[in-house]
PDB file of N, CA, C and O in Angstrom:
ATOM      1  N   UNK A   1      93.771 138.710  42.953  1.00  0.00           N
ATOM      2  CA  UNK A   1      94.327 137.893  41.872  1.00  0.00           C
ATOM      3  C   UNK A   1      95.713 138.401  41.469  1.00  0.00           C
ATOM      4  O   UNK A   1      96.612 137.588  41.253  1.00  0.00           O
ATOM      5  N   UNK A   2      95.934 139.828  41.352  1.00  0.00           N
ATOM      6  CA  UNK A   2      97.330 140.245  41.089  1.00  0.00           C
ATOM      7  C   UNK A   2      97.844 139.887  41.792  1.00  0.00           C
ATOM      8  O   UNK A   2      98.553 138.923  41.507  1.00  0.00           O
ATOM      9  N   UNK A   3      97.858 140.542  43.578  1.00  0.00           N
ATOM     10  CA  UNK A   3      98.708 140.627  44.606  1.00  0.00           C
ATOM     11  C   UNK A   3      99.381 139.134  44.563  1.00  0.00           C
ATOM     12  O   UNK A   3     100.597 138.963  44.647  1.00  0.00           O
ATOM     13  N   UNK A   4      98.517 138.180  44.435  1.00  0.00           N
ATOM     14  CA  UNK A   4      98.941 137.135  44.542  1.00  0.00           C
ATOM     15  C   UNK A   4      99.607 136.045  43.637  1.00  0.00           C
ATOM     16  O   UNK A   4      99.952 134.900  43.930  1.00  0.00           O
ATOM     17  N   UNK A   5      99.707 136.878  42.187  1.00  0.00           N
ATOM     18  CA  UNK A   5     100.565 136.378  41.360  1.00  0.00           C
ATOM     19  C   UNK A   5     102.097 136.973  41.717  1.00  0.00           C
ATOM     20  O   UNK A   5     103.178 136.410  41.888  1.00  0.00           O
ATOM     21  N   UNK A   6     101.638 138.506  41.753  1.00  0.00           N
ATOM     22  CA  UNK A   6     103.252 139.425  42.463  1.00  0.00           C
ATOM     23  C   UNK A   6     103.603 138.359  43.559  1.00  0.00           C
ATOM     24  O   UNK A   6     104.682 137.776  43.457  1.00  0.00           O
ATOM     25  N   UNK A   7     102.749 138.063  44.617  1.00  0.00           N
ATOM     26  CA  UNK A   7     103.443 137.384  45.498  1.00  0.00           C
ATOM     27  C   UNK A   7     104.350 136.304  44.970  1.00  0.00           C
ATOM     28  O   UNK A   7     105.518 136.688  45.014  1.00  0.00           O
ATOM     29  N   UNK A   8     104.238 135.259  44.555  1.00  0.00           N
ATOM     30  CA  UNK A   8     104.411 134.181  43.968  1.00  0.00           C
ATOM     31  C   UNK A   8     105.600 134.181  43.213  1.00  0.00           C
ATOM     32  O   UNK A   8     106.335 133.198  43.109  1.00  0.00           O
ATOM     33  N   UNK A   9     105.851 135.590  42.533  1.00  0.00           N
ATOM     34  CA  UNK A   9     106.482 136.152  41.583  1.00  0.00           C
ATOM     35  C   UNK A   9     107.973 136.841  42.430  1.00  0.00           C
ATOM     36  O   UNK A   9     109.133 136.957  42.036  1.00  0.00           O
ATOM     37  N   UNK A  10     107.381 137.165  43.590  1.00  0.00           N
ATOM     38  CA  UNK A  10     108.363 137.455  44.606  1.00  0.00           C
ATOM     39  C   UNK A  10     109.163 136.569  44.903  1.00  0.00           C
ATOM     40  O   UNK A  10     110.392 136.563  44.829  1.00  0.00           O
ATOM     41  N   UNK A  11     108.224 135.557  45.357  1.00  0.00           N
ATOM     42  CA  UNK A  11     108.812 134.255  46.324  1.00  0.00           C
ATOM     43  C   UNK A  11     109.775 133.549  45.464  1.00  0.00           C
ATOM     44  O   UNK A  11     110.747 133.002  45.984  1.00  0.00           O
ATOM     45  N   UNK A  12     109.601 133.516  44.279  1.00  0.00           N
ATOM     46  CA  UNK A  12     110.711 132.803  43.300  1.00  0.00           C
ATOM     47  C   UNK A  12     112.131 133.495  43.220  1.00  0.00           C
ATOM     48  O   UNK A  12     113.216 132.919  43.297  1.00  0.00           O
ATOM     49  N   UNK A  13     111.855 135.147  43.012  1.00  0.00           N
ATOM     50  CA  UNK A  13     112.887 136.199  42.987  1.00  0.00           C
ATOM     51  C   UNK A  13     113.661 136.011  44.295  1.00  0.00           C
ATOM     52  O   UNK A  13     114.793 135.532  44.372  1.00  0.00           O
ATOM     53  N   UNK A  14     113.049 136.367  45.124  1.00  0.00           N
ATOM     54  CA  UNK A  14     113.865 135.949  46.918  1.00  0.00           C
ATOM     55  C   UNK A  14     114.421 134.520  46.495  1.00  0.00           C
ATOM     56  O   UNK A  14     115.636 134.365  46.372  1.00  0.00           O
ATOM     57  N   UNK A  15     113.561 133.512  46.281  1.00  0.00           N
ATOM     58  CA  UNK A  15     114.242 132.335  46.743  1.00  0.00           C
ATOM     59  C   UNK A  15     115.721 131.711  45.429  1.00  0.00           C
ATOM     60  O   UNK A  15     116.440 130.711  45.417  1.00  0.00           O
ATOM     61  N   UNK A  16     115.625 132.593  44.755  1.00  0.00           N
ATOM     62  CA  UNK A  16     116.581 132.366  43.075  1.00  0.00           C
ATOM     63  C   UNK A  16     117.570 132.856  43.869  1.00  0.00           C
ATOM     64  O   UNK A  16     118.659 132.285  43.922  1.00  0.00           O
ATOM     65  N   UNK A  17     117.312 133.928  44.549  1.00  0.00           N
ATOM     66  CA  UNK A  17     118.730 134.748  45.257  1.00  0.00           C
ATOM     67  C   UNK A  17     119.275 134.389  46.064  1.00  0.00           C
ATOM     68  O   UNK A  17     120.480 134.536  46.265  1.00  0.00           O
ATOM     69  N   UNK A  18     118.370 133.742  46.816  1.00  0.00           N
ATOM     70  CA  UNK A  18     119.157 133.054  48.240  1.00  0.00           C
ATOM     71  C   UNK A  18     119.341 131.966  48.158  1.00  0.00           C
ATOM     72  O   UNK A  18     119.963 131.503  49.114  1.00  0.00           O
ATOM     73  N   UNK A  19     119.065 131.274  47.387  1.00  0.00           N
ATOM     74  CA  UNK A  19     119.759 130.103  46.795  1.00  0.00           C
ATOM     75  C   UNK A  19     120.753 130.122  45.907  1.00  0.00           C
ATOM     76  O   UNK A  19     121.171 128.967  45.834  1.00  0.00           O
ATOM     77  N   UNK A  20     121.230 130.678  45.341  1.00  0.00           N
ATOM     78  CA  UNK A  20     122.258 131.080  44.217  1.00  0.00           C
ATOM     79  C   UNK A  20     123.662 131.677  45.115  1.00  0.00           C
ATOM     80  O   UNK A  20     124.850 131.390  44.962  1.00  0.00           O
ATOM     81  N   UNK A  21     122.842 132.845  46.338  1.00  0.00           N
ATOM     82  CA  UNK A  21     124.327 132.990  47.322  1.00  0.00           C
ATOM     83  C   UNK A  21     124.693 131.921  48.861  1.00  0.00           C
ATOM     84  O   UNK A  21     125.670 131.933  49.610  1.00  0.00           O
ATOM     85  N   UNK A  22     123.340 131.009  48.871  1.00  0.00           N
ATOM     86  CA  UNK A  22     124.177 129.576  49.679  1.00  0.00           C
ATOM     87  C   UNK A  22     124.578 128.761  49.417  1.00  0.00           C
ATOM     88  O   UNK A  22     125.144 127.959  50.160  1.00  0.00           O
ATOM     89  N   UNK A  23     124.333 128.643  47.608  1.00  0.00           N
ATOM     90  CA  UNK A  23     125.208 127.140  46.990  1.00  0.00           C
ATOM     91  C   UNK A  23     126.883 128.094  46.537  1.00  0.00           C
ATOM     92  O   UNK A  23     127.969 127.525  46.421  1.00  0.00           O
ATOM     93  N   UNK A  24     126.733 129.069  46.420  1.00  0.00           N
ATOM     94  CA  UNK A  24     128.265 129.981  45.973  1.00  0.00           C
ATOM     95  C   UNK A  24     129.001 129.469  47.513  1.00  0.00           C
ATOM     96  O   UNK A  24     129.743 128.499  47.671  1.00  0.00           O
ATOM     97  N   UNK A  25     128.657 130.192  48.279  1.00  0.00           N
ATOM     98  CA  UNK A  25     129.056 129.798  49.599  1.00  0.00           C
ATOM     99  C   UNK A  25     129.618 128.546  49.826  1.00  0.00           C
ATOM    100  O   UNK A  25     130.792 128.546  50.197  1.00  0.00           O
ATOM    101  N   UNK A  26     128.803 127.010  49.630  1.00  0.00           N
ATOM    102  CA  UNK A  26     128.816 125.971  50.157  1.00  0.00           C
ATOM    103  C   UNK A  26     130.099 125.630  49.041  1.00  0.00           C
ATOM    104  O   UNK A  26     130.936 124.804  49.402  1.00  0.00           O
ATOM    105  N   UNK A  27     130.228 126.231  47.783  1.00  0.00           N
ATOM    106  CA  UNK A  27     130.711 125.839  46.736  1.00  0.00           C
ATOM    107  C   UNK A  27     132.226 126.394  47.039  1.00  0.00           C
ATOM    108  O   UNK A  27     133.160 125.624  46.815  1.00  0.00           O
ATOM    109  N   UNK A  28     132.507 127.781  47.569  1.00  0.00           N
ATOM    110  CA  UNK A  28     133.818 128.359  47.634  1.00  0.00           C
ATOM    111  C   UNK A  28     134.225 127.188  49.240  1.00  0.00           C
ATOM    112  O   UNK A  28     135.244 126.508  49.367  1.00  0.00           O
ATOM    113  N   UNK A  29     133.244 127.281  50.092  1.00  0.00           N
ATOM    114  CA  UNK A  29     134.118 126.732  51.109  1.00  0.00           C
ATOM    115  C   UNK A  29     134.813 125.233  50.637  1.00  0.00           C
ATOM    116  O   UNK A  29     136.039 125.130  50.680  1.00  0.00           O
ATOM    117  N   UNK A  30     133.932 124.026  50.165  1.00  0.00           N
ATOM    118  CA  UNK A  30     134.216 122.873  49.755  1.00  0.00           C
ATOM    119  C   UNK A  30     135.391 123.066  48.449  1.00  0.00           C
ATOM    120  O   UNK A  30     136.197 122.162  48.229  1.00  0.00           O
ATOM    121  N   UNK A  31     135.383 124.175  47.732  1.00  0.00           N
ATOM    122  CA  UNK A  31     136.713 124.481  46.992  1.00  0.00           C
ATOM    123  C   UNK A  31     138.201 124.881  47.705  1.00  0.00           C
ATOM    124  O   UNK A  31     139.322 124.895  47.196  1.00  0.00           O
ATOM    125  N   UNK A  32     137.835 125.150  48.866  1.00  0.00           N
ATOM    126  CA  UNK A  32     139.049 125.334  49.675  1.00  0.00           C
ATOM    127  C   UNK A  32     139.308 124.156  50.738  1.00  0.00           C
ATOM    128  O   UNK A  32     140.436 124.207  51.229  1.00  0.00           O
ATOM    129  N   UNK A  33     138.706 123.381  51.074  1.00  0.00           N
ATOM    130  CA  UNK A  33     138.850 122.476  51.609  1.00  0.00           C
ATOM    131  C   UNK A  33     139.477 121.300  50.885  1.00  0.00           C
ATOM    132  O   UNK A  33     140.224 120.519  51.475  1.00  0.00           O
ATOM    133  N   UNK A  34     139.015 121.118  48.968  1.00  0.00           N
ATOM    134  CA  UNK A  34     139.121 120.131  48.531  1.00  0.00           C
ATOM    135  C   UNK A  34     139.663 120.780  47.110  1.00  0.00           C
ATOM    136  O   UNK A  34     139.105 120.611  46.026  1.00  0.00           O
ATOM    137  N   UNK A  35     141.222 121.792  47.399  1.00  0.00           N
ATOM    138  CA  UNK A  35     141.535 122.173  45.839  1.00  0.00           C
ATOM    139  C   UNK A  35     141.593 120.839  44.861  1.00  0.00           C
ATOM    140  O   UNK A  35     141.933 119.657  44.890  1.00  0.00           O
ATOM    141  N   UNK A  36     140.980 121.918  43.897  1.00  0.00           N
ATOM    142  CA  UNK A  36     140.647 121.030  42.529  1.00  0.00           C
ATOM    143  C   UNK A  36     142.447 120.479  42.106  1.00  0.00           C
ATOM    144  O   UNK A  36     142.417 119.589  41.256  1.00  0.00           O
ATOM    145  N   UNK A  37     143.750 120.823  42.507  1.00  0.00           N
ATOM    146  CA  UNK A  37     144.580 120.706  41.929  1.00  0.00           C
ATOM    147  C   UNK A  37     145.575 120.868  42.812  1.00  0.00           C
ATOM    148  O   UNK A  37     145.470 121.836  43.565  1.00  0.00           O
ATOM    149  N   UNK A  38     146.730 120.012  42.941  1.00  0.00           N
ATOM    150  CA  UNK A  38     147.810 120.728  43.899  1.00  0.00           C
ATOM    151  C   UNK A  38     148.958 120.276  43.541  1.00  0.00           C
ATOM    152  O   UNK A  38     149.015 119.862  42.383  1.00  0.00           O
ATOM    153  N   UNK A  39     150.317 120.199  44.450  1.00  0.00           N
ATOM    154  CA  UNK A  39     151.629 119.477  43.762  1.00  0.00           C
ATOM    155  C   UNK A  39     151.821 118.676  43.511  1.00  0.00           C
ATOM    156  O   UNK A  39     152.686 118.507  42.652  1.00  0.00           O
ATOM    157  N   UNK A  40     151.028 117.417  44.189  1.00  0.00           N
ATOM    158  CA  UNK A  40     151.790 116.285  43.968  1.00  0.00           C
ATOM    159  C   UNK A  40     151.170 116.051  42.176  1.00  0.00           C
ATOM    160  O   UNK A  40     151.862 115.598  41.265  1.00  0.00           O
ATOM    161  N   UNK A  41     149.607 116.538  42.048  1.00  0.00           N
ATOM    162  CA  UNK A  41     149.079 116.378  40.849  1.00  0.00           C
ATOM    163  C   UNK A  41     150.149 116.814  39.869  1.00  0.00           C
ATOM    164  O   UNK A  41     150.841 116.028  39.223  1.00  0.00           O
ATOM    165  N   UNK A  42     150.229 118.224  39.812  1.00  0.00           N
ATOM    166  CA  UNK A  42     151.356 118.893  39.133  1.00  0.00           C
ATOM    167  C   UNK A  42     152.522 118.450  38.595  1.00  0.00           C
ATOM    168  O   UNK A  42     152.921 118.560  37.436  1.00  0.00           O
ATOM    169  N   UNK A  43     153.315 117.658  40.054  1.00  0.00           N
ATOM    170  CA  UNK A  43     154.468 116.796  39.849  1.00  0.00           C
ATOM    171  C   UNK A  43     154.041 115.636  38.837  1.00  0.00           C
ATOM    172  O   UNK A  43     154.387 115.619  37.656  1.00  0.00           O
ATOM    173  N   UNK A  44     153.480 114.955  39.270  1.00  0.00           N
ATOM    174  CA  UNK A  44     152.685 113.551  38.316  1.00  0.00           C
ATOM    175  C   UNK A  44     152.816 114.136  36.810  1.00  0.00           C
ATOM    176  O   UNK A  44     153.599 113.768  35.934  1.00  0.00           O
ATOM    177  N   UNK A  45     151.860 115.122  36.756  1.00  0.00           N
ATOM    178  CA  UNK A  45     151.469 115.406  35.348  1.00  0.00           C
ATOM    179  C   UNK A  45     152.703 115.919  34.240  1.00  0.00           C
ATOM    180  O   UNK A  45     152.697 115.820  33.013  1.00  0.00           O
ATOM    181  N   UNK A  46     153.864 116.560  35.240  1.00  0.00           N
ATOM    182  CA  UNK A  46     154.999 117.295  34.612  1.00  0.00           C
ATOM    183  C   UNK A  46     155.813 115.962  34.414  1.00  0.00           C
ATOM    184  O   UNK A  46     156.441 115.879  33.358  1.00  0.00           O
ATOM    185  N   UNK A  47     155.882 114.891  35.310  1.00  0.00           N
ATOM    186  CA  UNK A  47     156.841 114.017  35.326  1.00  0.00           C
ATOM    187  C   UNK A  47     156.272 112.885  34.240  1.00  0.00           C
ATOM    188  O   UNK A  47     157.012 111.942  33.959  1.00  0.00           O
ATOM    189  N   UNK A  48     155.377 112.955  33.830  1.00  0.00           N
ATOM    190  CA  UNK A  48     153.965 112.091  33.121  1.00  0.00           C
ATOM    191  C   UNK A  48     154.298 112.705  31.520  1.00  0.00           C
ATOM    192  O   UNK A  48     154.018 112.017  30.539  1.00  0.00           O
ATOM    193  N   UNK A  49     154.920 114.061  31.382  1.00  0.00           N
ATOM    194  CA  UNK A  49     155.153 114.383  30.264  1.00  0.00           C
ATOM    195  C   UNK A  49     156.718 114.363  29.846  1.00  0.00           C
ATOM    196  O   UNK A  49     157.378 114.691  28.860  1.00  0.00           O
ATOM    197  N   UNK A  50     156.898 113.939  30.810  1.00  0.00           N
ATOM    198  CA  UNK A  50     159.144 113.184  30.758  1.00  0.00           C
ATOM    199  C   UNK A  50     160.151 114.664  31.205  1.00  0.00           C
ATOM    200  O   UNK A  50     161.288 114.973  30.850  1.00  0.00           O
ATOM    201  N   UNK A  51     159.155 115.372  32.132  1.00  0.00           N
ATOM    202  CA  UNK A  51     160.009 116.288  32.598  1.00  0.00           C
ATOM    203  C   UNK A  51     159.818 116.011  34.260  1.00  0.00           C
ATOM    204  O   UNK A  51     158.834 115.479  34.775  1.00  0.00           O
ATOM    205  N   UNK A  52     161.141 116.565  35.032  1.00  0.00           N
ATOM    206  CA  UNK A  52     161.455 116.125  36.232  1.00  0.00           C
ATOM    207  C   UNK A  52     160.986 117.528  36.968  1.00  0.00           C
ATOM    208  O   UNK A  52     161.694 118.488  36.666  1.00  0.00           O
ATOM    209  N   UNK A  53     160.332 117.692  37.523  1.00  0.00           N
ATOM    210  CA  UNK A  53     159.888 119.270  38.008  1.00  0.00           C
ATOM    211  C   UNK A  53     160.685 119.532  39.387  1.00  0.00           C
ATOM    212  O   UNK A  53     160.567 118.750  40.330  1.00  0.00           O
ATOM    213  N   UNK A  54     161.493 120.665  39.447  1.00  0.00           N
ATOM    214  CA  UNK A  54     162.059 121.552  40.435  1.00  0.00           C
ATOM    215  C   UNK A  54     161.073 121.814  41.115  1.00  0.00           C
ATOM    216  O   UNK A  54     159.931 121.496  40.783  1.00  0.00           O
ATOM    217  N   UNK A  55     161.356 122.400  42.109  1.00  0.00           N
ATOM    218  CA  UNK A  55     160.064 122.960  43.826  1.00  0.00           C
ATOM    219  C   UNK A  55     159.729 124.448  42.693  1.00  0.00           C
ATOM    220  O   UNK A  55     158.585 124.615  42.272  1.00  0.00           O
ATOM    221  N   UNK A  56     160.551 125.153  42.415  1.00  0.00           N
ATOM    222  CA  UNK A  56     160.782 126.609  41.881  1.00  0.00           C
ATOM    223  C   UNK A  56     159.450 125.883  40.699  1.00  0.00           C
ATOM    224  O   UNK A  56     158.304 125.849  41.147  1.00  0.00           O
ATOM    225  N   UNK A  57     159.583 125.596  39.923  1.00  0.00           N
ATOM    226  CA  UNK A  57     158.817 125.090  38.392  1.00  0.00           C
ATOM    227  C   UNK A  57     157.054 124.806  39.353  1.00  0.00           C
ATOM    228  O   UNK A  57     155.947 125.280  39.100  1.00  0.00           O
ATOM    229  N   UNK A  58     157.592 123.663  40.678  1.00  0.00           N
ATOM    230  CA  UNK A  58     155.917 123.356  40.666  1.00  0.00           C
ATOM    231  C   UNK A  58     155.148 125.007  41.485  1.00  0.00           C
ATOM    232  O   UNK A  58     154.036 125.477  41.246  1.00  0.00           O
ATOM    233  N   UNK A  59     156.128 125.511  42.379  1.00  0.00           N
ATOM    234  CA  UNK A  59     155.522 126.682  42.499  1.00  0.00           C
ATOM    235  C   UNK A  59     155.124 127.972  41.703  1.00  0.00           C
ATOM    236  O   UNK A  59     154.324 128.856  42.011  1.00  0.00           O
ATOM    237  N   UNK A  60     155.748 127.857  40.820  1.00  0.00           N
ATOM    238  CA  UNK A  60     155.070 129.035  39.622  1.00  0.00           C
ATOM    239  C   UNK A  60     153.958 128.144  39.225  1.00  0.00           C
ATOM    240  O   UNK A  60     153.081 128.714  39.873  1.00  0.00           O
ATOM    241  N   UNK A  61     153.334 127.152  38.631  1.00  0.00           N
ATOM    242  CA  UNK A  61     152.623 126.361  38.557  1.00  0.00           C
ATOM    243  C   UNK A  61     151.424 126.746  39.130  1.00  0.00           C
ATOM    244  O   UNK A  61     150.362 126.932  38.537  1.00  0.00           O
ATOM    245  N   UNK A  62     151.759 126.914  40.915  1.00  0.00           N
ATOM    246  CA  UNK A  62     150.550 126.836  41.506  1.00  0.00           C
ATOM    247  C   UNK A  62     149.844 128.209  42.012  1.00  0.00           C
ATOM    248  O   UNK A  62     148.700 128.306  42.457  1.00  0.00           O
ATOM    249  N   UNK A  63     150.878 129.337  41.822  1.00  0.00           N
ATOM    250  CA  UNK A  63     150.954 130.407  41.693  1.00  0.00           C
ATOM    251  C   UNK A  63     149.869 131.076  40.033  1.00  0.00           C
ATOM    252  O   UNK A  63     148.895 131.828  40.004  1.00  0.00           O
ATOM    253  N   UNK A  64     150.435 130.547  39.170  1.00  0.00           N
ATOM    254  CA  UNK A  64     148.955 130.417  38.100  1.00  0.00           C
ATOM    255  C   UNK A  64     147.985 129.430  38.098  1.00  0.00           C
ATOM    256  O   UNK A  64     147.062 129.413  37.284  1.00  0.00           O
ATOM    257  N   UNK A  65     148.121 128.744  38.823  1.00  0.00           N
ATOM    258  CA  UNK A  65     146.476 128.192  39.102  1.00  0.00           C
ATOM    259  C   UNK A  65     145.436 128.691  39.831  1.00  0.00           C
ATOM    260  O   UNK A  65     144.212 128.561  39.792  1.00  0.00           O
ATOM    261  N   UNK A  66     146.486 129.505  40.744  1.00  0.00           N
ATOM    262  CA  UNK A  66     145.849 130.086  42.080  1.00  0.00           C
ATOM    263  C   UNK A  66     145.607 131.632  41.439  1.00  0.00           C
ATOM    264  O   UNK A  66     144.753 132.339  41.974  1.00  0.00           O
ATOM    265  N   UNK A  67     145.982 131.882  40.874  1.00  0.00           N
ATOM    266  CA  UNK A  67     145.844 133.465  39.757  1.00  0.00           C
ATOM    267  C   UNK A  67     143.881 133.316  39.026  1.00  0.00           C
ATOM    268  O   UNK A  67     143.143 134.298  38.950  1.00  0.00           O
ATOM    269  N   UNK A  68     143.510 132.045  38.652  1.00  0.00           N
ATOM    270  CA  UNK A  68     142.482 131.888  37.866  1.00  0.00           C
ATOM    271  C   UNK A  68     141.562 131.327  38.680  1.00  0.00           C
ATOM    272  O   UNK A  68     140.682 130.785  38.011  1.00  0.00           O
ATOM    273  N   UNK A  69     141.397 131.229  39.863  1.00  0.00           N
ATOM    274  CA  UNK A  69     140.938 130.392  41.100  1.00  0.00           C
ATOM    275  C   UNK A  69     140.031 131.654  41.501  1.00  0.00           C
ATOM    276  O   UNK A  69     139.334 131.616  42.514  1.00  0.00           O
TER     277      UNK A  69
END
């Protein structure tokens, strides 16, 4: 009756873990495939607020996005 609650008790512990580091996984690769954010967004959004963005301006930009990433 124990062994087989421990078991049970196991199988959740293993499977919490190995599920938690193949959705991280599936999650970093599909984040690099599909950044959440990039220049042209950047440009839009800077030009969207009545400023004309330099290459220099959108690359510091992406340089702190990529800092919190």
């Amino acid at each position: 009756m124990l062994i087989d609650i421990l078991q049970i008790a196991l199988g959740f512990i293993v499977g919490g873990v190995l599920g938690f580091f193949i959705s991280r996984k599936l999650m970093m690769k599909y984040l690099k495939k599909n950044p959440p954010i990039n220049e042209e967004m950047i440009k839009t959004l800077m030009s969207g607020m009545g400023r004309t963005p330099t290459q220099k301006q959108v690359n510091q930009m992406m340089k702190q996005m990529q800092k919190y990433m």
